[in-house]
PDB file of N, CA, C and O in Angstrom:
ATOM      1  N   UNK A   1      59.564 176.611 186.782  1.00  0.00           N
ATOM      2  CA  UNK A   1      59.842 175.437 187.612  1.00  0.00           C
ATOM      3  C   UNK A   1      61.172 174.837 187.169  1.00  0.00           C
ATOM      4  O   UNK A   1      61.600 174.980 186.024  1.00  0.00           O
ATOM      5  N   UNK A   2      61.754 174.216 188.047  1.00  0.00           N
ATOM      6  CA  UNK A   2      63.382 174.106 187.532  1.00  0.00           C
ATOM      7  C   UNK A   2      62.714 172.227 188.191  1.00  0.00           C
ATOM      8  O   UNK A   2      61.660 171.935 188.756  1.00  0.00           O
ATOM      9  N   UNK A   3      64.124 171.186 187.690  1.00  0.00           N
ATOM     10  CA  UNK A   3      63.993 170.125 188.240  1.00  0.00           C
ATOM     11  C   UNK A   3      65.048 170.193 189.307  1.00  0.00           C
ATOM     12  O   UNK A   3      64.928 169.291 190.135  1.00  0.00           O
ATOM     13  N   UNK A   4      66.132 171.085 189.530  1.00  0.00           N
ATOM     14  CA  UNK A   4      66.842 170.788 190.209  1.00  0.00           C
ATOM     15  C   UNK A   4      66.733 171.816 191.560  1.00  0.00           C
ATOM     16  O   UNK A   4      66.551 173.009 191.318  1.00  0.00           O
ATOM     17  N   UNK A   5      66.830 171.413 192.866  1.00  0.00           N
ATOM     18  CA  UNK A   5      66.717 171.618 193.926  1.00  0.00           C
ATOM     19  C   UNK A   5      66.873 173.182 194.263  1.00  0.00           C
ATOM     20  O   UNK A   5      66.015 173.992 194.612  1.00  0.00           O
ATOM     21  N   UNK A   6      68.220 173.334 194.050  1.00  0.00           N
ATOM     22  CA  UNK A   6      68.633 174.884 194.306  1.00  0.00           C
ATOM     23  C   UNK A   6      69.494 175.178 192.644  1.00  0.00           C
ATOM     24  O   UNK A   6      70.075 174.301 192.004  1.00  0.00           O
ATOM     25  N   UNK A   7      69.367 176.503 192.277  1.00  0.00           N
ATOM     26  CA  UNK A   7      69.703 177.013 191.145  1.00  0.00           C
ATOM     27  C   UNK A   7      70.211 178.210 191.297  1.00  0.00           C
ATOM     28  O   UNK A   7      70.076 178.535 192.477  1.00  0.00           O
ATOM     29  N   UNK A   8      70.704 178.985 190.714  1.00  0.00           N
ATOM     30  CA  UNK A   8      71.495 179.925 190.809  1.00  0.00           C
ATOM     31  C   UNK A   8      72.057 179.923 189.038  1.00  0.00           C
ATOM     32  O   UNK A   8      72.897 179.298 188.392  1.00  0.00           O
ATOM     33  N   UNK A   9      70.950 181.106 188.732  1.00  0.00           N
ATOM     34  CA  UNK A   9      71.379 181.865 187.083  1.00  0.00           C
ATOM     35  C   UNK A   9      72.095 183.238 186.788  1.00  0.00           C
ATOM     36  O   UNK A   9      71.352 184.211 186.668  1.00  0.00           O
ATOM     37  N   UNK A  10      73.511 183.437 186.651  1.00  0.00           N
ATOM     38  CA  UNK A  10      73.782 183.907 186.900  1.00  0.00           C
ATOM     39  C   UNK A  10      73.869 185.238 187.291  1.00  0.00           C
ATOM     40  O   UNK A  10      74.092 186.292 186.697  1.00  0.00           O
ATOM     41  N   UNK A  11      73.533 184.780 188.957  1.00  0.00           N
ATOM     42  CA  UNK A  11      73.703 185.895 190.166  1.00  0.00           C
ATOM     43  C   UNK A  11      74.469 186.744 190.212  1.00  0.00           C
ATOM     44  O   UNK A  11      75.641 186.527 190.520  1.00  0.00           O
ATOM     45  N   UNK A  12      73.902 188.214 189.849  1.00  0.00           N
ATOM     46  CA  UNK A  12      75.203 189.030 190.975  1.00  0.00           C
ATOM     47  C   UNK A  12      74.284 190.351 191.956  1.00  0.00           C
ATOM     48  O   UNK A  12      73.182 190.894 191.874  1.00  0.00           O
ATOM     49  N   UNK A  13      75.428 190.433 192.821  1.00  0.00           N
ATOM     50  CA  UNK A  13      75.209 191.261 193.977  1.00  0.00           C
ATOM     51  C   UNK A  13      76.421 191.910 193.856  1.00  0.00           C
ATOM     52  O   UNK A  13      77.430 191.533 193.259  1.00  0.00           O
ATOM     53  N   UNK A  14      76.151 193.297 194.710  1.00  0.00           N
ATOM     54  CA  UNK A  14      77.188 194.101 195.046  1.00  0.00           C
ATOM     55  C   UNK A  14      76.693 194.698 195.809  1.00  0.00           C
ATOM     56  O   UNK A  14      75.471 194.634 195.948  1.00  0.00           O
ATOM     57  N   UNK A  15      77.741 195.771 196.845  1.00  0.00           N
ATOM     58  CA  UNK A  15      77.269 196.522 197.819  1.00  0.00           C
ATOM     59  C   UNK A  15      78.554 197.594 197.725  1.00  0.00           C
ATOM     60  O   UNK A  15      79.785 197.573 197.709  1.00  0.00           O
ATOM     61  N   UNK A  16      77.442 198.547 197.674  1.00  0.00           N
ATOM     62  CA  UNK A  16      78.027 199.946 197.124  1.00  0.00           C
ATOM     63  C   UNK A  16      78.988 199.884 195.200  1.00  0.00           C
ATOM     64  O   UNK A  16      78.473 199.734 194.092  1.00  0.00           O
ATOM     65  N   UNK A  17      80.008 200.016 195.472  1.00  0.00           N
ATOM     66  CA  UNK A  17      80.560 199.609 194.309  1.00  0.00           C
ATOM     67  C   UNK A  17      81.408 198.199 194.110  1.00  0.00           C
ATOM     68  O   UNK A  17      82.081 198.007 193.097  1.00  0.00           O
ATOM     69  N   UNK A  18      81.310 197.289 195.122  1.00  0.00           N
ATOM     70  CA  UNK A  18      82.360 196.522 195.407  1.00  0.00           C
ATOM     71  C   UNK A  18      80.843 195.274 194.981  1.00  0.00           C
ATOM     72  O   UNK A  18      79.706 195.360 195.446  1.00  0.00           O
ATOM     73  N   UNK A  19      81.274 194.394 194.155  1.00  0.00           N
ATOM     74  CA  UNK A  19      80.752 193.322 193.145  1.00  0.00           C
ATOM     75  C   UNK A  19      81.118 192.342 193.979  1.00  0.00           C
ATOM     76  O   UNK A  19      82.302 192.270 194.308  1.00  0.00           O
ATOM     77  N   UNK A  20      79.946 191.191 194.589  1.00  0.00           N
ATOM     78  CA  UNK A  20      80.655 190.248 195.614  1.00  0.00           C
ATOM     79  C   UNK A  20      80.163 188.577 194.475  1.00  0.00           C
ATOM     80  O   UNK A  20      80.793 187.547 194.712  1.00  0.00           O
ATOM     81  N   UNK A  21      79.335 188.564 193.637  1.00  0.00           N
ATOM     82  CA  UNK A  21      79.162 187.718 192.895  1.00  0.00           C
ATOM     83  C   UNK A  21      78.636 188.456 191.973  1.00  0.00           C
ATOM     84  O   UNK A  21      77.609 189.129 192.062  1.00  0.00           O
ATOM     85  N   UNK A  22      79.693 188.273 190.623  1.00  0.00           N
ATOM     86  CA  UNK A  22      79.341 188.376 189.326  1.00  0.00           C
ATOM     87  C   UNK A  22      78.980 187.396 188.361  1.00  0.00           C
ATOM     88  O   UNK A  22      79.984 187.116 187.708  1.00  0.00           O
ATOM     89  N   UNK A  23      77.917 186.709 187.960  1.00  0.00           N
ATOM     90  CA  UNK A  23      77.600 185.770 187.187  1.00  0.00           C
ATOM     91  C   UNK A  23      77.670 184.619 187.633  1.00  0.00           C
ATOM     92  O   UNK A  23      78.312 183.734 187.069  1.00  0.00           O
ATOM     93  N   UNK A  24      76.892 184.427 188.929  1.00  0.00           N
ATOM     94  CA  UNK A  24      77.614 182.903 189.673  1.00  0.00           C
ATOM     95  C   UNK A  24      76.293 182.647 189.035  1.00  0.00           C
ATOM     96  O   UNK A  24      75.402 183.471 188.827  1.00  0.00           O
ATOM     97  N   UNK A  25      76.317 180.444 188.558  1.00  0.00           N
ATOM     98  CA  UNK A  25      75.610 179.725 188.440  1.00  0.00           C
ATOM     99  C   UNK A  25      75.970 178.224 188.317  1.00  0.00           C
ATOM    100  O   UNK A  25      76.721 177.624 187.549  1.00  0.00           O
ATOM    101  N   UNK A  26      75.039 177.753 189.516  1.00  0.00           N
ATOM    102  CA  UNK A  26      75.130 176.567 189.948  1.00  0.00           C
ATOM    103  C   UNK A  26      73.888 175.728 189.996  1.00  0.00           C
ATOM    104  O   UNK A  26      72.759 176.213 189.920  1.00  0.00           O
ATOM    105  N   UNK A  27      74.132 174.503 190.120  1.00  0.00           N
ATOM    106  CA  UNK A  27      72.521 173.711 190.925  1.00  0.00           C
ATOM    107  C   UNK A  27      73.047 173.018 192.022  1.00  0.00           C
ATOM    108  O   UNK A  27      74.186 173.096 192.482  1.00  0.00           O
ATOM    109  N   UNK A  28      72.237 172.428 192.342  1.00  0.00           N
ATOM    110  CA  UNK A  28      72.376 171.565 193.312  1.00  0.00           C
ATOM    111  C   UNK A  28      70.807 170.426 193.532  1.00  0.00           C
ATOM    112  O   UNK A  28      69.722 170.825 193.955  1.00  0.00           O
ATOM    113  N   UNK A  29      71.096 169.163 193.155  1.00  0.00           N
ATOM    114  CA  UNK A  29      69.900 168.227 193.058  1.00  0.00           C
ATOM    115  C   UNK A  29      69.339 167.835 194.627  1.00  0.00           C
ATOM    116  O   UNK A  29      70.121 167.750 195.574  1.00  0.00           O
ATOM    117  N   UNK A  30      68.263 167.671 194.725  1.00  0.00           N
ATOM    118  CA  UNK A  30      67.860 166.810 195.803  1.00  0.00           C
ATOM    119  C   UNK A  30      68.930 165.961 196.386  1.00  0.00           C
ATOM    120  O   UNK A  30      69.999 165.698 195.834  1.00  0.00           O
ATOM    121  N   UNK A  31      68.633 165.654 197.273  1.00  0.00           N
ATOM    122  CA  UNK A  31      69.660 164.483 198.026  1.00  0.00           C
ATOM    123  C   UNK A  31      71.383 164.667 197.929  1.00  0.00           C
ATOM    124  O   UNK A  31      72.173 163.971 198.567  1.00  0.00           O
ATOM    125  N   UNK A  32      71.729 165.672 197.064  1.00  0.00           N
ATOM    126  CA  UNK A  32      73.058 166.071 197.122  1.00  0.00           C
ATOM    127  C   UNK A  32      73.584 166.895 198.012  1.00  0.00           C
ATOM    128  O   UNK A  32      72.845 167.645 198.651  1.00  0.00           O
ATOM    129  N   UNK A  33      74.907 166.888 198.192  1.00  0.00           N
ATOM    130  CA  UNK A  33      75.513 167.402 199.235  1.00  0.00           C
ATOM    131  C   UNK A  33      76.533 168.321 198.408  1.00  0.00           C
ATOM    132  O   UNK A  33      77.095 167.969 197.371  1.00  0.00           O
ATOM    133  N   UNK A  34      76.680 169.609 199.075  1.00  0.00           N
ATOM    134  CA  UNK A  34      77.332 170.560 198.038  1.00  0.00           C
ATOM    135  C   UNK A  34      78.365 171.333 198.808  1.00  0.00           C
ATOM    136  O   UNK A  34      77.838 171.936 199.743  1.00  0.00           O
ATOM    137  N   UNK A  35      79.536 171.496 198.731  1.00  0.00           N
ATOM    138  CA  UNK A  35      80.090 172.757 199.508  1.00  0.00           C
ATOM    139  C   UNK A  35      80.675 173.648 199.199  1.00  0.00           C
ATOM    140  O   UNK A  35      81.694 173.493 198.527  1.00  0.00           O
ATOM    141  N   UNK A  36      80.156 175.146 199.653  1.00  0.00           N
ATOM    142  CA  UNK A  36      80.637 176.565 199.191  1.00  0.00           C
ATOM    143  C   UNK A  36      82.163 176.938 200.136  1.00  0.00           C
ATOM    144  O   UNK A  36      82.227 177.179 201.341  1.00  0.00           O
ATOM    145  N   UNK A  37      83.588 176.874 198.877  1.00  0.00           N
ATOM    146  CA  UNK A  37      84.784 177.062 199.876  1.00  0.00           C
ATOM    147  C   UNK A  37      85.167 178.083 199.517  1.00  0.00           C
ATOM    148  O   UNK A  37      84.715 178.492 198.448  1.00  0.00           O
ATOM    149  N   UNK A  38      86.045 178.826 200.170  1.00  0.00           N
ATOM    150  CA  UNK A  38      86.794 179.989 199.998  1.00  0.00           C
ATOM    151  C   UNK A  38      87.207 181.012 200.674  1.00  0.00           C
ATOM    152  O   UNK A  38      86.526 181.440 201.607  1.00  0.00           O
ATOM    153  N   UNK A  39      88.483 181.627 200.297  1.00  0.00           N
ATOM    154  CA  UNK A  39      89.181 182.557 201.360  1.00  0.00           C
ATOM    155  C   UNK A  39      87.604 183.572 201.865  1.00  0.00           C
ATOM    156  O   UNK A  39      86.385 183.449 201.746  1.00  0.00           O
ATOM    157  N   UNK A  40      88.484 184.464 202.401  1.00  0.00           N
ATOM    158  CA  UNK A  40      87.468 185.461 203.116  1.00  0.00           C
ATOM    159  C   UNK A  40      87.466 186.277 201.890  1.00  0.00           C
ATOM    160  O   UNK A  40      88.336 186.545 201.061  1.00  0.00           O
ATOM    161  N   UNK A  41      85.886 186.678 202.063  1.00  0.00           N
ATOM    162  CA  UNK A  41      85.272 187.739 201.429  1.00  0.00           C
ATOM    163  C   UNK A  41      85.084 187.481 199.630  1.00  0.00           C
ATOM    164  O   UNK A  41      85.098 188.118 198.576  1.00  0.00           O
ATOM    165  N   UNK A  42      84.928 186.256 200.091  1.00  0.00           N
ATOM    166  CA  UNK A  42      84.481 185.918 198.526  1.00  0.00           C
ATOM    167  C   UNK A  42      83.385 185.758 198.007  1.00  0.00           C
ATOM    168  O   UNK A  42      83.243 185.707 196.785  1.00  0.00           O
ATOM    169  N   UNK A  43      82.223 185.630 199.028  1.00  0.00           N
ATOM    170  CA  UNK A  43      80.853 185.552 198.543  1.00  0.00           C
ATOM    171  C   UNK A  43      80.149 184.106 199.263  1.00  0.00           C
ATOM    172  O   UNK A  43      79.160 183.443 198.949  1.00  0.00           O
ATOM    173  N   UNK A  44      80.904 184.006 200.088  1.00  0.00           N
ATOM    174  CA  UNK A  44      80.487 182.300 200.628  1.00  0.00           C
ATOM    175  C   UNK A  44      78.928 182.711 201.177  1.00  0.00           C
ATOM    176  O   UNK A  44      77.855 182.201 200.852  1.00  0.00           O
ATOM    177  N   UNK A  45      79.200 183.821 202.130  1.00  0.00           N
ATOM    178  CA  UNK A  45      78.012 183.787 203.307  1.00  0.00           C
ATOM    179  C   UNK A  45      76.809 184.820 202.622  1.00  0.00           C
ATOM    180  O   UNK A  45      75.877 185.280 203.281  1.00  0.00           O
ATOM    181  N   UNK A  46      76.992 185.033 201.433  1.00  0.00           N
ATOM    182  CA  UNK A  46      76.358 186.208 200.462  1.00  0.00           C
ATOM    183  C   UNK A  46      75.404 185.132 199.800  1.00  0.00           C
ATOM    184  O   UNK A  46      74.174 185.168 199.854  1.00  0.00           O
ATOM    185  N   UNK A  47      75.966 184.426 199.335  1.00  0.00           N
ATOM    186  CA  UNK A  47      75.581 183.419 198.493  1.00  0.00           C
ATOM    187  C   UNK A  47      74.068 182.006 199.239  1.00  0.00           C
ATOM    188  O   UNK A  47      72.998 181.631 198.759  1.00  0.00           O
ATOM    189  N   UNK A  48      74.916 181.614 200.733  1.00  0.00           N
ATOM    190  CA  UNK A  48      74.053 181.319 201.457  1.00  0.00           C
ATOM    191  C   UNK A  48      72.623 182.605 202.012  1.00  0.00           C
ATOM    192  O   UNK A  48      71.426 182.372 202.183  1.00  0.00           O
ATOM    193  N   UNK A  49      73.213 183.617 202.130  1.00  0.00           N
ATOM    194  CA  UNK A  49      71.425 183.929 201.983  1.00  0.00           C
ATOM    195  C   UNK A  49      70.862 185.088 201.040  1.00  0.00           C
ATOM    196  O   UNK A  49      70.265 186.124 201.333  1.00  0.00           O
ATOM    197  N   UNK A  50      71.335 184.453 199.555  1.00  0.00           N
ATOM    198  CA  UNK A  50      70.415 184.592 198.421  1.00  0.00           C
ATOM    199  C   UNK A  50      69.366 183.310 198.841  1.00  0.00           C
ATOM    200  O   UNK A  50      68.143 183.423 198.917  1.00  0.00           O
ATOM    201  N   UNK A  51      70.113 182.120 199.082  1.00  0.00           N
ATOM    202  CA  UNK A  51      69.337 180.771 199.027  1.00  0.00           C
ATOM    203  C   UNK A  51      67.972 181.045 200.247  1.00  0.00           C
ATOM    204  O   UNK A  51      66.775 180.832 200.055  1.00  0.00           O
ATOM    205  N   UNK A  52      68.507 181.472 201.259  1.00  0.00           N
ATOM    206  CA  UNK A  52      67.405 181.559 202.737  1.00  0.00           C
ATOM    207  C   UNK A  52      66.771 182.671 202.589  1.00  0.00           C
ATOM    208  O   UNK A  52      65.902 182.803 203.451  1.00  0.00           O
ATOM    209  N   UNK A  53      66.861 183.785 201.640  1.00  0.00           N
ATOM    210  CA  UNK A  53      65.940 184.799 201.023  1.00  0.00           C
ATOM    211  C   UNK A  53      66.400 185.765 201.957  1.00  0.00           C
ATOM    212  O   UNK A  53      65.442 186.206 202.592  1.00  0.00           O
ATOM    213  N   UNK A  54      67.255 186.165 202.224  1.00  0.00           N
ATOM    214  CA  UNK A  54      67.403 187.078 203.427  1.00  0.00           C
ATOM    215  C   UNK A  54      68.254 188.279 202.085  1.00  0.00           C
ATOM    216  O   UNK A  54      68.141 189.503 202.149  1.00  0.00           O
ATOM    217  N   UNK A  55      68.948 187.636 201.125  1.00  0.00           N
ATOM    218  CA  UNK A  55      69.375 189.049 200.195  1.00  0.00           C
ATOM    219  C   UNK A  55      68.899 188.487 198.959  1.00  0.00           C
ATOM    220  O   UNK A  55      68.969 187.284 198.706  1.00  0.00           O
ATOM    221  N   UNK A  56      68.221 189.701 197.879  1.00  0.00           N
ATOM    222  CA  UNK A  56      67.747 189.251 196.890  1.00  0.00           C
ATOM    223  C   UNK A  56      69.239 189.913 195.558  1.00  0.00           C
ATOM    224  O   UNK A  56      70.124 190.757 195.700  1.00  0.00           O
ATOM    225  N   UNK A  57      68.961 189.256 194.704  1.00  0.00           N
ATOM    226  CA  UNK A  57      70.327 189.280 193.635  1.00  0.00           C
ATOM    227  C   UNK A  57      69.956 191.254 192.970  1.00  0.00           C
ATOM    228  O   UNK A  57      69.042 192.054 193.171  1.00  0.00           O
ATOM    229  N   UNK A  58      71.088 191.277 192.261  1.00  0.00           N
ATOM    230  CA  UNK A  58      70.526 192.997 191.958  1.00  0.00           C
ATOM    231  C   UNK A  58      70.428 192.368 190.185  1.00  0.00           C
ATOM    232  O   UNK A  58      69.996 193.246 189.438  1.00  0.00           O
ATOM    233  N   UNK A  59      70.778 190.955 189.426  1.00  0.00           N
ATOM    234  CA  UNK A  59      70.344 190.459 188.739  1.00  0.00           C
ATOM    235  C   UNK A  59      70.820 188.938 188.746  1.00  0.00           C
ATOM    236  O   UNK A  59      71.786 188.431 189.317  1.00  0.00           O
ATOM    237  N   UNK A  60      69.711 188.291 187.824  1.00  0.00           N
ATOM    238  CA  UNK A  60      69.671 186.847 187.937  1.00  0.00           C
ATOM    239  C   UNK A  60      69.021 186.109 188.908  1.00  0.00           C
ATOM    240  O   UNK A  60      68.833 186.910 189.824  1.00  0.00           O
ATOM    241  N   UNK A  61      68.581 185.052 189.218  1.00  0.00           N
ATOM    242  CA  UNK A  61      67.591 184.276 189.337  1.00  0.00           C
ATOM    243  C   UNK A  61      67.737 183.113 190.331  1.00  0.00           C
ATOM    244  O   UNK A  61      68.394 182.145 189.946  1.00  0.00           O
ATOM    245  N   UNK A  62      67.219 183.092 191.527  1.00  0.00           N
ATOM    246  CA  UNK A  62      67.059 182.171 192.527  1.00  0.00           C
ATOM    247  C   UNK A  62      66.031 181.025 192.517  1.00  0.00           C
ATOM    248  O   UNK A  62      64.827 181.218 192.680  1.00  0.00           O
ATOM    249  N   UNK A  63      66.728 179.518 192.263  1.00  0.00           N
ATOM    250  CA  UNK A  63      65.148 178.731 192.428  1.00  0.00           C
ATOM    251  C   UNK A  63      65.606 177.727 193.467  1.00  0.00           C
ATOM    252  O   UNK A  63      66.486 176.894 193.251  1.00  0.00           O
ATOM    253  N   UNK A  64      64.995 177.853 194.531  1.00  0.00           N
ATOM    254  CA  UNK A  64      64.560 177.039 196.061  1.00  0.00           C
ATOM    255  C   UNK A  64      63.348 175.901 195.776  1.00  0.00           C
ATOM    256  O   UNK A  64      62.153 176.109 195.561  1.00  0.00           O
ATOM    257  N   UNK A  65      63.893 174.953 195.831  1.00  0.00           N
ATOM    258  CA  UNK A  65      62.682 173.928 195.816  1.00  0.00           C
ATOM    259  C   UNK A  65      62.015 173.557 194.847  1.00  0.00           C
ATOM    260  O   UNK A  65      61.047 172.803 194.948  1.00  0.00           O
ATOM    261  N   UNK A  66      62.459 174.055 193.738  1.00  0.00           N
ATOM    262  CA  UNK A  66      61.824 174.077 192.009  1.00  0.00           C
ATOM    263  C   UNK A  66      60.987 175.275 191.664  1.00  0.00           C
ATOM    264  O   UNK A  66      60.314 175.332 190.635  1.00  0.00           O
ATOM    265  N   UNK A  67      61.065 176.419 192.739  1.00  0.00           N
ATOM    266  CA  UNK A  67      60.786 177.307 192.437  1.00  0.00           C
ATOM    267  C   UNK A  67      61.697 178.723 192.541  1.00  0.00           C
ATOM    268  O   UNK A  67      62.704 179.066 193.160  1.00  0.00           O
ATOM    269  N   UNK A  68      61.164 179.082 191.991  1.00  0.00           N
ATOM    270  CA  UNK A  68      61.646 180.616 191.539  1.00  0.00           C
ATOM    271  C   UNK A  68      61.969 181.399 192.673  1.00  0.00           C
ATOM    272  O   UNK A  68      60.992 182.132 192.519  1.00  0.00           O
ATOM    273  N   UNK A  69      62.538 181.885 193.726  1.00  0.00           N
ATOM    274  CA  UNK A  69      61.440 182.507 195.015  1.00  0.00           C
ATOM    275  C   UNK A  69      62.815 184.494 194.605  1.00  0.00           C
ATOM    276  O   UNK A  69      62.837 185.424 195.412  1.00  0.00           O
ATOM    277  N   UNK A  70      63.368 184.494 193.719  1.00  0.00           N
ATOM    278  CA  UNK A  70      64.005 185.609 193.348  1.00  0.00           C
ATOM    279  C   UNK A  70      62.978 186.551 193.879  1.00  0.00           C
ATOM    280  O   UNK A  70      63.307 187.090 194.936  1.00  0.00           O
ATOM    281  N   UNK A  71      61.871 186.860 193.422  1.00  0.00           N
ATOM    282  CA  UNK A  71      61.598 187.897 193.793  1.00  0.00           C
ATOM    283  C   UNK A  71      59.986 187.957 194.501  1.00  0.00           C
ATOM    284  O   UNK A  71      59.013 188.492 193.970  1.00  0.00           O
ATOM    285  N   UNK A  72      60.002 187.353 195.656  1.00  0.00           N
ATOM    286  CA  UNK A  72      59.560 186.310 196.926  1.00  0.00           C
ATOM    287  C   UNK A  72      59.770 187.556 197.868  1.00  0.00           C
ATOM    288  O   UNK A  72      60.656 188.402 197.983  1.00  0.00           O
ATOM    289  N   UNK A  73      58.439 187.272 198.558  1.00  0.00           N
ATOM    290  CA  UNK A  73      58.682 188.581 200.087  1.00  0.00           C
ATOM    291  C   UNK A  73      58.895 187.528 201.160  1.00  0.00           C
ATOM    292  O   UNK A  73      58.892 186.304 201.025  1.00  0.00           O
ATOM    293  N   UNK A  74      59.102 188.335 202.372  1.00  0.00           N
ATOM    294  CA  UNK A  74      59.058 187.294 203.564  1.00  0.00           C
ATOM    295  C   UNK A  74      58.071 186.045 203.934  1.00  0.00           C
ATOM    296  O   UNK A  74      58.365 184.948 204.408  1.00  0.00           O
ATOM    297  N   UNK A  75      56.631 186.651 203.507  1.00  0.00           N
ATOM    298  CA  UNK A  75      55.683 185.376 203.970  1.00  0.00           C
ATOM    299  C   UNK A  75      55.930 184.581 202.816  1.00  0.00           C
ATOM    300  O   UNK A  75      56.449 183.575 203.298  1.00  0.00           O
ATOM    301  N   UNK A  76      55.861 184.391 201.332  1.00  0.00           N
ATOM    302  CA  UNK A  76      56.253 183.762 200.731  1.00  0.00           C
ATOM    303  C   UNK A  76      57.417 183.008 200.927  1.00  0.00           C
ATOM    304  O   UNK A  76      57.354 181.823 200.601  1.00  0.00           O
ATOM    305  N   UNK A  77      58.544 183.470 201.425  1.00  0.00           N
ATOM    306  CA  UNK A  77      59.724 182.518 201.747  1.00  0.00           C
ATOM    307  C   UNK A  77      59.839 181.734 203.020  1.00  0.00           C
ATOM    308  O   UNK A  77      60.728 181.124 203.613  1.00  0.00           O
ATOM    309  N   UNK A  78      58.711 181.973 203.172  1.00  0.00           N
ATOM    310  CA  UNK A  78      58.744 181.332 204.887  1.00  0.00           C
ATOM    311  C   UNK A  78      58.094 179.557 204.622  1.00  0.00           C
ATOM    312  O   UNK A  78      58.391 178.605 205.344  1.00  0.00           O
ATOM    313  N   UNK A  79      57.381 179.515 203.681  1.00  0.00           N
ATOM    314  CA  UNK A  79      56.768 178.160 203.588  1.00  0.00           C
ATOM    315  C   UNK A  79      57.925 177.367 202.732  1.00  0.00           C
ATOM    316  O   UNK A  79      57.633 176.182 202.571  1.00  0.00           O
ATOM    317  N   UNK A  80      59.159 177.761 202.157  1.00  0.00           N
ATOM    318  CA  UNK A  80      60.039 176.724 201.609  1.00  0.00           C
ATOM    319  C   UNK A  80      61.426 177.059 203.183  1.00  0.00           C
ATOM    320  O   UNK A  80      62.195 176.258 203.714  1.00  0.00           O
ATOM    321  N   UNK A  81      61.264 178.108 203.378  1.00  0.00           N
ATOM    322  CA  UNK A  81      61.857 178.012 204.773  1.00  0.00           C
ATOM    323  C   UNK A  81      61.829 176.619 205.980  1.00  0.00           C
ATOM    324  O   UNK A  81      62.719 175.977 206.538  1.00  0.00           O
ATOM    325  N   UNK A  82      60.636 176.587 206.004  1.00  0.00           N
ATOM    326  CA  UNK A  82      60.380 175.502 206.725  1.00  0.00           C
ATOM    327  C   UNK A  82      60.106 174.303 206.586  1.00  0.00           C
ATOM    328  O   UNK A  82      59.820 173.522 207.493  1.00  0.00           O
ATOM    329  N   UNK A  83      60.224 173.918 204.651  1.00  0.00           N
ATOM    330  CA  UNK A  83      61.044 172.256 204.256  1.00  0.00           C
ATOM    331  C   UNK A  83      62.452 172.601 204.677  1.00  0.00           C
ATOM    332  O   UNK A  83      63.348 171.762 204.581  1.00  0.00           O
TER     333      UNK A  83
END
């Protein structure tokens, strides 16, 4: 259980050999407002769905809502989906 809203320990993904987040880690609290900037192809829209569960990390750790949901199937992600 985390206290903070959204978490991100450091994440990475890649596809094929090309590394689109290496070691990203962030939070983000309740009621805060956060924004992901950057040129193209940096990991902006990669990053948004680690959070919506649509890509899972190839290591490190996703927590949605004070929970964990890293390694979360579809029906499981569907009930923090819809806070």
């Amino acid at each position: 259980m985390s206290e903070h809203y959204i978490e991100f320990r450091g994440v990475y993904k890649a596809f094929e050999d090309l590394a689109v987040l290496e070691d990203v880690s962030f939070v983000v609290d309740r009621g805060e407002t956060s924004v992901i900037m950057g040129r193209s192809g940096v990991g902006k829209s990669v990053t948004l769905k680690h959070i919506l569960g649509f890509l899972k990390p190839d290591a490190g750790r996703v927590v949605v809502a004070g929970q964990d949901v890293t390694d979360w199937d579809e029906d499981q992600l569907q009930e923090i989906l819809r806070r």
